[in-house]
N, C-alpha and C positions, 0 to 999 in steps of 0.2 A: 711257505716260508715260516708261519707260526708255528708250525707243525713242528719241524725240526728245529725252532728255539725252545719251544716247551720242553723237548722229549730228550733233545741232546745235551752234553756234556760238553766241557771244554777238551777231553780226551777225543769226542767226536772229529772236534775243530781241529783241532792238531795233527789226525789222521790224514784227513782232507788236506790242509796246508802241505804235510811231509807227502801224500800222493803226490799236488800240484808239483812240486821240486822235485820228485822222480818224473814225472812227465817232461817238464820242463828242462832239466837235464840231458833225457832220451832225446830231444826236439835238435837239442846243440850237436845229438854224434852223429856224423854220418853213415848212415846204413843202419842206424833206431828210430825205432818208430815210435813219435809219441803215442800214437795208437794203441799200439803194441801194450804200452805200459796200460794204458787205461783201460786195456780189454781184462788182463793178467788180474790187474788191481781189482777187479770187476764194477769199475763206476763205467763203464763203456755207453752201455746205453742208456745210464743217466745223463750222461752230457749229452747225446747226439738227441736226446728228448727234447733237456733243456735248454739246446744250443737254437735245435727247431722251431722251437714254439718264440723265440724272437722276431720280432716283423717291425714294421714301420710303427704301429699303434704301442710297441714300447717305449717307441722314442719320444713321441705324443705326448702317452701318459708322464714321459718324465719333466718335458717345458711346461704343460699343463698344469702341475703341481703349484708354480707361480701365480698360479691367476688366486692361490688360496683359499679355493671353495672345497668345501670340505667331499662332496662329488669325487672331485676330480683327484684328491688325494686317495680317497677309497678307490679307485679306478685304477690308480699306478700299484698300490700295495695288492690288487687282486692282480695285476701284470705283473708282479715283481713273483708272484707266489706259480703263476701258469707257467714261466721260463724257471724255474727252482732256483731261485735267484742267488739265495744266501748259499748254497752248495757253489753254485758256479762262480760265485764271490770267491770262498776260499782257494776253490782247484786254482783259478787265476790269479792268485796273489802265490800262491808256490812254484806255477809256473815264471808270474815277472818274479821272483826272488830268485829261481834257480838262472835265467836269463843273465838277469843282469848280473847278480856276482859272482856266476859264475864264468861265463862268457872267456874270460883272459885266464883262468884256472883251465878249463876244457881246455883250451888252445894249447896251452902249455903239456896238460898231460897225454894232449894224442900226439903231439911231436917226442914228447919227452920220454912216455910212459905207454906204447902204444898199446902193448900186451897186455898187461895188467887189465887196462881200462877197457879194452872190448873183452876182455876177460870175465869183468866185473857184471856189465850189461848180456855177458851170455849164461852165465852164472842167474840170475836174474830172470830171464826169458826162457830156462831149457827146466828149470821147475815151476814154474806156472801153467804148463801146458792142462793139468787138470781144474783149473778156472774157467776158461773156455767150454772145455772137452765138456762139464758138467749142465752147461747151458743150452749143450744138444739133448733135444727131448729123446727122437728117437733116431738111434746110430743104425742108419741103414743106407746102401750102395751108392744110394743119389749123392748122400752126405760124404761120404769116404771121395766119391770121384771129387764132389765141387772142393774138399780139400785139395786134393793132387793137384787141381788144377791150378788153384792156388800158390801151391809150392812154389808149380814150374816157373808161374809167372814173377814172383819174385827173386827167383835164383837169376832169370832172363835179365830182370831189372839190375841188377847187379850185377851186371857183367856188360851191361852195355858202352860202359868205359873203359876200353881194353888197355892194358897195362902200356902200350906208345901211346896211347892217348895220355893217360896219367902221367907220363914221364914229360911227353911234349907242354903239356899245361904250367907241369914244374918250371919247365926251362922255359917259357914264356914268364913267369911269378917270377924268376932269377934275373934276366932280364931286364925288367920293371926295376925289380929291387936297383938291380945296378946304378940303373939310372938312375933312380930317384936319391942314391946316395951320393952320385957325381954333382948332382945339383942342392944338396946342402945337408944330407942325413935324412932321418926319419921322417918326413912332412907329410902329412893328411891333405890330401887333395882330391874330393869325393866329385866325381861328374853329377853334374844337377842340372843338367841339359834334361828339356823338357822327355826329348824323345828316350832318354835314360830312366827320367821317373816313371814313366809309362810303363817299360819294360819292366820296372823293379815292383807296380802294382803288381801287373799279369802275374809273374814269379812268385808274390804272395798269396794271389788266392790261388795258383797250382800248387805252391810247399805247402800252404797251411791247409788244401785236401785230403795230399797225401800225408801228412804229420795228424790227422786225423784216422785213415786207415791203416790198421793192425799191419804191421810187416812191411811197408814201403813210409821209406824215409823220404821227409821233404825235405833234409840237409843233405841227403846223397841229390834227391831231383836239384836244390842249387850247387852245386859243388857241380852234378851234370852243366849246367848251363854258364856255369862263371860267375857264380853271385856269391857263394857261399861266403868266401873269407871277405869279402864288401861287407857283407850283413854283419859279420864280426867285429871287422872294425868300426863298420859304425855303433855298434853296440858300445866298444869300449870306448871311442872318441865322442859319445854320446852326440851323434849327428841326427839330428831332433826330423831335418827334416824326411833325410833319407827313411829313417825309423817311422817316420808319421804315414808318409806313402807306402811303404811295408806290412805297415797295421793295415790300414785300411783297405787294403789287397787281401788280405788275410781274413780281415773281418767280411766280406763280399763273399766270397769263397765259402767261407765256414758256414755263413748262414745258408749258401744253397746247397754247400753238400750235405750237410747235415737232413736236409729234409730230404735227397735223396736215402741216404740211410736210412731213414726212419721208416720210409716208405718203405723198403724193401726189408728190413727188420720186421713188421706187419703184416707183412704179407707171406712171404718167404723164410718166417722166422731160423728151423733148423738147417735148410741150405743156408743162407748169409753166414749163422754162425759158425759152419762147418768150414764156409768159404773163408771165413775171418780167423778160423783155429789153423786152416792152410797158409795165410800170410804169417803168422807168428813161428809156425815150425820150418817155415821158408828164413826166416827170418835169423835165423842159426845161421846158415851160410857165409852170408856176408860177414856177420859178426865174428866168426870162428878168430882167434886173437893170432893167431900162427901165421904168416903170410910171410912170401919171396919178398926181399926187399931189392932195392936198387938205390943207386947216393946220385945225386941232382946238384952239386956246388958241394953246400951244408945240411941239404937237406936228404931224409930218409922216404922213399916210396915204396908202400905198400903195394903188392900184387897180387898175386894168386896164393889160394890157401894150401898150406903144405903141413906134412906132420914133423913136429919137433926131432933131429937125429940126434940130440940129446938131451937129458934133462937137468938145467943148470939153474940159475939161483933165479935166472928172468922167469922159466919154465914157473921152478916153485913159486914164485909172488905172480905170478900169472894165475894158477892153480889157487890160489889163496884167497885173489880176488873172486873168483867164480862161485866160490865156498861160499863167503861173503854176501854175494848178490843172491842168493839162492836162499840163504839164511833169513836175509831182508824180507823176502818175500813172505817167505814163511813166517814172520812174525806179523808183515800186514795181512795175512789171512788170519791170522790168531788175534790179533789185536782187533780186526774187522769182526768176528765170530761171538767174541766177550763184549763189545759194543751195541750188538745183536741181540744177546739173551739180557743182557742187562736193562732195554731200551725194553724188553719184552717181560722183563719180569714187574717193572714200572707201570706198564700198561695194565699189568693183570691184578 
């Protein structure tokens, strides 16, 4: 952690912060992978490092600091520096920034805007592919297949919700809605039945798995199981406890999948990465912005991806946004690159 105070810049910090918010952003769409972003961005296997090397003896070192022996402060600042603590600080604060305020903006621009906005994030994901690509040492057959295989499996994942399933889901949320407007309008009535939180643990350390691996989204896996627009609302009704049970599902999760990765990053460095450059090119599919639609009451569902039969002003700002996302990227590679020689010309 001294390391990168010394050596870094506030340009550094800002980097980190604005990744943490594209991540975090990715995490809120269904069928983005915060992964995805974090692989592209290339802090991928800094976090799944950092995230690892957390254990119980962090949480120690941090109660321990109270007892005010100087020991046990030097113990937490060498735990704070083995999990790359100040890194994992920032990506976390862009990710709760993009959460939280963004949470009722998302919601508003996948109903409102849906083209555009997977537009944007494919835009984003379909010029990055040489971030990954660059991390494989040596491009041979093994790596080519454990890509493909990759692919298949998230195209699979994506399609496991067949468009009457999506439509029936709708008209059960229609439904609901009715009701809930017969009985007095808008009201927030979150189940907090034991056997509910339970459920809503499990769902976070499965989403916050996959929201870690490259190409499978953990807002598609709750949106699969019926939590997704829960997790939303409690976001924006700021349902503390829902949200607490959530975290810590998540937190559970992270820390063991993560040491999965690691481990197989170590060992298997250019398969994993080749398998992980096959979830992000998988990962086009679902995103493609073009899709059959169908109408639910008020509401618009998306289906199966189809080609544009014409090109009209949605097309262009659709097209515009992809521009956009792709641009972005390229400026976090270039702004990443000058951060790099400048960080190096300092040392020298």
């Amino acid at each position: 952690m001294a390391s990168e105070t010394g050596n870094g810049s506030i340009g550094k910090y800002v980097v980190n912060v604005l990744k943490g918010i594209t991540i975090g952003v990715a995490n809120i769409i269904p069928g983005v992978s915060g992964g995805t972003m974090a692989l592209v961005l290339g802090i991928f296997e800094r976090l799944i490092t950092g995230i690892k090397n957390i254990s119980i003896n962090t949480f120690l070192s941090f109660f321990r600091i109270f007892t005010f022996k100087k020991k046990n402060w030097d113990g937490f600042v060498k735990e704070l520096k083995k999990i790359d603590a100040f890194f994992l600080i920032q990506i976390g604060v862009g990710v709760a920034i993009a959460i939280l305020s963004l949470a009722s903006v998302m919601t508003y621009l996948l109903v409102k805007q849906h083209d555009p906005t997977f537009g944007f994030f494919f835009g984003l994901i379909l010029t990055s592919m040489i971030v990954p690509f660059r991390l494989i040492e040596k491009k041979t057959i093994s790596r080519f297949l454990s890509m493909i295989i990759a692919i298949v499996l998230v195209i699979g994942f994506s399609s496991l919700m067949s468009g009457e399933k999506l439509i029936e889901k709708a008209k059960t949320k229609q439904a609901a809605n009715a009701v809930q407007g017969a009985n007095g309008g808008d009201v927030y009535n979150p189940d907090l039945s034991a056997g509910r939180l339970v459920f809503i643990f499990v769902a976070g350390a499965a989403a916050i798995s996959a929201m870690i691996l490259p190409g499978v989204s953990g807002s598609f896996l709750l949106l699969l199981i019926g939590l997704y627009f829960d997790i939303l609302q409690a976001i924006i009704h700021r349902q503390l406890i829902i949200l607490g049970v959530f975290a810590l599902g998540c937190l559970i999760g992270m820390v063991f999948f993560t040491r999965l990765l690691d481990v197989l990053l170590k060992k298997w460095h250019d398969l994993t990465m080749a398998f992980l450059l096959g979830l992000v090119l998988g990962s086009l599919w679902p995103l493609w912005p073009f899709k059959t639609t169908t109408i639910v009451g008020e509401e618009t569902i998306y289906l199966a991806n189809k080609i544009p039969e014409r090109f009209g002003g949605n097309e262009f700002l659709t097209l515009i946004t992809v521009v956009i996302g792709a641009l972005i990227v390229a400026a976090f590679i270039i702004m990443e690159k000058h951060l790099q020689k400048t960080a190096e010309s300092k040392k020298s």
